[in-house]
SEBAKE-115590 format. One record per residue (C-alpha): x, y negated, z negated; residue number from 1; residue in one letter. Coordinates in Angstrom, 2 decimals. Each point is the difference from the previous one (the first is absolute). Example, Ala and Ser with C-alpha at 12.3 -4.5 7.8 and 13.67 -1.06 7.14 Angstrom:
<sites>
<site><X>12.30</X><Y>4.50</Y><Z>-7.80</Z><n>1</n><res>A</res></site>
<site><X>1.37</X><Y>-3.44</Y><Z>0.66</Z><n>2</n><res>S</res></site>
</sites>
This chain:
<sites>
<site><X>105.44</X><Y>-110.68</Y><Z>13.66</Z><n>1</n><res>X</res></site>
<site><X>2.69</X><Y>2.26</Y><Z>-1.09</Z><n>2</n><res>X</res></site>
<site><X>0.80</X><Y>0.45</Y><Z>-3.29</Z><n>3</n><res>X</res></site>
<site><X>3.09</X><Y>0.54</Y><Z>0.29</Z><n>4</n><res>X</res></site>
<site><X>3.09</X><Y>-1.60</Y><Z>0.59</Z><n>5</n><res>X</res></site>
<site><X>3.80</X><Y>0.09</Y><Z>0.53</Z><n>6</n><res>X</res></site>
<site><X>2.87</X><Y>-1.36</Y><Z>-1.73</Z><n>7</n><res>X</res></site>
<site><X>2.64</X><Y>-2.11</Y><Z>1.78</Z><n>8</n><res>X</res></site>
<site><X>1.74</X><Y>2.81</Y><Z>0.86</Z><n>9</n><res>X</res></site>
<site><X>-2.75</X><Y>1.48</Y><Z>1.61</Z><n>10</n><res>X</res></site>
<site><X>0.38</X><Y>3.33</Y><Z>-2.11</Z><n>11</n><res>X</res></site>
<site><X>-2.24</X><Y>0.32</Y><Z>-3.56</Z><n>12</n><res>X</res></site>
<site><X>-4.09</X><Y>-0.23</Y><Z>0.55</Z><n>13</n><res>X</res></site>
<site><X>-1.36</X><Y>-1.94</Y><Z>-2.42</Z><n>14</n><res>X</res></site>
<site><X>-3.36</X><Y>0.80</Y><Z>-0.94</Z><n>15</n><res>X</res></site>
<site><X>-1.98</X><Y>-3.67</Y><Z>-0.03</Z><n>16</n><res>X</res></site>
<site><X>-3.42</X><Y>-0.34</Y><Z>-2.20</Z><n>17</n><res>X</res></site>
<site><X>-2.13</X><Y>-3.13</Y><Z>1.13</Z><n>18</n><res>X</res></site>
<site><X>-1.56</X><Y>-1.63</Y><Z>-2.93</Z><n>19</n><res>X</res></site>
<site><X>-2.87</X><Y>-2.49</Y><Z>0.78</Z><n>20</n><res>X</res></site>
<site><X>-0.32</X><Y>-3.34</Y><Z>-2.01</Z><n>21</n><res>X</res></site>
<site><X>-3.51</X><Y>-1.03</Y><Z>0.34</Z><n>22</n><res>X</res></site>
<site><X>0.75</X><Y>-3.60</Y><Z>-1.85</Z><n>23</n><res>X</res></site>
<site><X>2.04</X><Y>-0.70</Y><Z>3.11</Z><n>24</n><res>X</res></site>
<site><X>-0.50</X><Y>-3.27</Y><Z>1.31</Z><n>25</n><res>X</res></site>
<site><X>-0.55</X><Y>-0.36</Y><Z>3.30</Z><n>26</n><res>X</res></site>
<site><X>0.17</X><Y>-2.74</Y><Z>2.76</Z><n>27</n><res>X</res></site>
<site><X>-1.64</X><Y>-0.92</Y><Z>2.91</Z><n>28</n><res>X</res></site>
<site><X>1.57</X><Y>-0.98</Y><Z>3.60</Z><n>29</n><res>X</res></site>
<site><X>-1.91</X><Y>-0.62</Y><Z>3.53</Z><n>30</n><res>X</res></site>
<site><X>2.96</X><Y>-0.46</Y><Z>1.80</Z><n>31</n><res>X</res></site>
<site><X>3.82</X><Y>1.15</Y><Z>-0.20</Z><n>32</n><res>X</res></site>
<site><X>2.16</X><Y>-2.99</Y><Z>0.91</Z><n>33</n><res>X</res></site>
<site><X>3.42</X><Y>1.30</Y><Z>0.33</Z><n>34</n><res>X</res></site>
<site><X>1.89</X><Y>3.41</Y><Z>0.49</Z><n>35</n><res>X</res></site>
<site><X>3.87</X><Y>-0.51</Y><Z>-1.05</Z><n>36</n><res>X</res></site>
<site><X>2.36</X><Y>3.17</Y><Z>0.36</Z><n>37</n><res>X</res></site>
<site><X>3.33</X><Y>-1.18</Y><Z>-1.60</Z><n>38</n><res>X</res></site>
<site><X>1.89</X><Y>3.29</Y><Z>0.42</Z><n>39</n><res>X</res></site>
<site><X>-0.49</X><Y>0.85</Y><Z>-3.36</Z><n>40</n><res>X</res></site>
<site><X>-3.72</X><Y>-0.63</Y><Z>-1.21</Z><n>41</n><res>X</res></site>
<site><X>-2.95</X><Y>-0.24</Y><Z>2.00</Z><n>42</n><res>X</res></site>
<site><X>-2.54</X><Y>-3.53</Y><Z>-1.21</Z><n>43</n><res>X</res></site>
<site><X>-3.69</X><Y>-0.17</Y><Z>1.12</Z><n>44</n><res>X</res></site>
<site><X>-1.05</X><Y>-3.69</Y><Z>-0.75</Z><n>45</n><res>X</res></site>
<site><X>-4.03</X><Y>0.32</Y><Z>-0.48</Z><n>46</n><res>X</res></site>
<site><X>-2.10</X><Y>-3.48</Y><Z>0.16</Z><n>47</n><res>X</res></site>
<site><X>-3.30</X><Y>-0.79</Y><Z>-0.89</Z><n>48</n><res>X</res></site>
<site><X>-2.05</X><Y>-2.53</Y><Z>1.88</Z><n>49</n><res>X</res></site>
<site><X>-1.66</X><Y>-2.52</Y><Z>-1.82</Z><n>50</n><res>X</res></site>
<site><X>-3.07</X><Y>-2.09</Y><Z>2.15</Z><n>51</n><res>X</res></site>
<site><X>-0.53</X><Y>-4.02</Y><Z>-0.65</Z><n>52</n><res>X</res></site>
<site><X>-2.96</X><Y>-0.12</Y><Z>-1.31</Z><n>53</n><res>X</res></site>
<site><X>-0.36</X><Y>-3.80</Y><Z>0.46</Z><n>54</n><res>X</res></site>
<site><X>1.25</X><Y>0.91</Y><Z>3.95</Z><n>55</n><res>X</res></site>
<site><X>-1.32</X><Y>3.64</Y><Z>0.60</Z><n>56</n><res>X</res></site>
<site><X>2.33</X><Y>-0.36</Y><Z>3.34</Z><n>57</n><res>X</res></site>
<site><X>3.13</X><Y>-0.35</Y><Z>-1.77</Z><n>58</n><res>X</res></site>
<site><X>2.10</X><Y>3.13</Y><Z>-1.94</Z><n>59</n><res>X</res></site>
<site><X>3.15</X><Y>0.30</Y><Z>-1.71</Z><n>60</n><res>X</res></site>
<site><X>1.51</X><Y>3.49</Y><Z>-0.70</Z><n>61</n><res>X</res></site>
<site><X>1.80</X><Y>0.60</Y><Z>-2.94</Z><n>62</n><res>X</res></site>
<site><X>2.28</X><Y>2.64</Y><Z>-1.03</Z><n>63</n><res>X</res></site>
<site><X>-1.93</X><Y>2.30</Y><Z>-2.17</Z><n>64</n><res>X</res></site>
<site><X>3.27</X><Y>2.65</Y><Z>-0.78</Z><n>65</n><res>X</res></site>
<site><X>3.42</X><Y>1.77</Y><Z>1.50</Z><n>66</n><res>X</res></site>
<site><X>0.06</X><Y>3.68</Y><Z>0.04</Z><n>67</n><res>X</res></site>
<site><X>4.07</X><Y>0.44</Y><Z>0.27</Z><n>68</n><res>X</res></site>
<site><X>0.73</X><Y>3.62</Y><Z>0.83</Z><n>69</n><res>X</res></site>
<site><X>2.59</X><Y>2.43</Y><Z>0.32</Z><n>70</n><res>X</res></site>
<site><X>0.83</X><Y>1.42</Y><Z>3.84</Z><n>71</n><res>X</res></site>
<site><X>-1.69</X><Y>3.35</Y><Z>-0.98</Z><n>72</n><res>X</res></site>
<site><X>-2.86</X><Y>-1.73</Y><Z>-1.78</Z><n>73</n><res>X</res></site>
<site><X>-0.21</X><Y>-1.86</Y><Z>3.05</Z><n>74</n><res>X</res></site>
<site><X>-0.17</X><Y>2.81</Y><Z>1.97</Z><n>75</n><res>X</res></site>
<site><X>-2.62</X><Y>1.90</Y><Z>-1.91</Z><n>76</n><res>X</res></site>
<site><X>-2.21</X><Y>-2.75</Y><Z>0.34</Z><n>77</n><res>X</res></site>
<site><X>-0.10</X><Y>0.17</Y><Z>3.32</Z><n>78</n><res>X</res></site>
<site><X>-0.31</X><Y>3.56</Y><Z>-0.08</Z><n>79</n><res>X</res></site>
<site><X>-2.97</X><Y>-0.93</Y><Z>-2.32</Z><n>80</n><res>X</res></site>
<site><X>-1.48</X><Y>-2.30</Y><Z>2.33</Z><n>81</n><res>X</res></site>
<site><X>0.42</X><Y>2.47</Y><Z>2.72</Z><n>82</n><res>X</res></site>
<site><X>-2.27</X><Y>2.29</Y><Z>-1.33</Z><n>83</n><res>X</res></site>
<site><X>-1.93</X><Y>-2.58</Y><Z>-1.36</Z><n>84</n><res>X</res></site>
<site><X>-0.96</X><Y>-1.14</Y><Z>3.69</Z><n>85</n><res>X</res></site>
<site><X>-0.14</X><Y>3.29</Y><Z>1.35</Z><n>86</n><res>X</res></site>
<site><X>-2.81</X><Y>0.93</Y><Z>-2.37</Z><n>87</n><res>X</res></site>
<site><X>-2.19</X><Y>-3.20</Y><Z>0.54</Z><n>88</n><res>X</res></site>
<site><X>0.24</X><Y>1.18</Y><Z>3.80</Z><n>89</n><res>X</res></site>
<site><X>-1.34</X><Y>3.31</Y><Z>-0.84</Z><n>90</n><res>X</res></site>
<site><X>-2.54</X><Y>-1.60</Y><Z>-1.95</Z><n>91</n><res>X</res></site>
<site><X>-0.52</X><Y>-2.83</Y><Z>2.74</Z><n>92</n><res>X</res></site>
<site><X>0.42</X><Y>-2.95</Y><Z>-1.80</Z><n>93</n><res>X</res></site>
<site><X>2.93</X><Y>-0.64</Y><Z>2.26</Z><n>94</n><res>X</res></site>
<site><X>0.07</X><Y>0.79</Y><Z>3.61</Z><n>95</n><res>X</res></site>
<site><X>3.43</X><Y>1.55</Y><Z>1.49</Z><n>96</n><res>X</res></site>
<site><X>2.12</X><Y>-2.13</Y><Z>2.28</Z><n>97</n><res>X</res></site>
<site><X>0.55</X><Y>0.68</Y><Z>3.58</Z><n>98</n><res>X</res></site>
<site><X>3.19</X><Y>1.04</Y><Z>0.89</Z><n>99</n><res>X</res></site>
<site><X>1.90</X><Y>-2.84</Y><Z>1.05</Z><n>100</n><res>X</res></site>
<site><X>1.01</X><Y>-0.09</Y><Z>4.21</Z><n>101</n><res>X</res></site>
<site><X>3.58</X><Y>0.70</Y><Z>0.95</Z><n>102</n><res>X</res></site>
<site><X>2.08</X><Y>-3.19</Y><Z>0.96</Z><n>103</n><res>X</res></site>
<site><X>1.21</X><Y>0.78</Y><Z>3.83</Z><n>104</n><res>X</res></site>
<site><X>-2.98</X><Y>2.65</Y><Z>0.54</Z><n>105</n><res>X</res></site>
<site><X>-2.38</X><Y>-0.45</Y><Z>3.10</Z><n>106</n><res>X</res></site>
<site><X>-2.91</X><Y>1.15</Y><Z>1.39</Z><n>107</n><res>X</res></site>
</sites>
């Protein structure tokens, strides 16, 4: 990630130093539930699913947390995850997808 970053006006670089906090909690999600783009902010609603034990076939999924980003946070997460996936492919944990056909193509 770059270390750097703009000001509003798109004109100063500001020099950013991450700083780790190790005591950070963190939370667990097996699912994301809901993607909500407002205009404004960008909210990932992650659940959790919880099995029945008295009725292994039944599940409820809680919500677990809601990232709420800005539209450039937003965007570097999926910038994130972009590379994210293209290195598990390299590594083969993920296999590439096919390109999908043309609509109105034929053979």
């Amino acid at each position: 990630m770059d270390d750097k970053a703009k000001n509003a006006a798109g004109q100063q670089q500001v020099k950013i130093q991450y700083v780790d906090l190790p005591s950070l909690s963190e939370t667990f999600a097996d699912a994301i539930d809901h993607v909500f783009f407002d205009g404004q902010t960008l909210r990932i609603n992650f659940g959790v699913t919880r099995v029945d034990p008295q009725q292994p076939a039944n599940a409820r999924r809680y919500p677990a947390c809601r990232l709420v980003l800005t539209p450039g946070a937003g965007i570097e997460l999926m910038k994130q995850i972009q590379q994210l996936i293209s290195k598990m492919v390299q590594a083969g944990v993920l296999k590439p997808n096919p390109p999908a056909p043309s609509e109105g193509k034929t053979n």
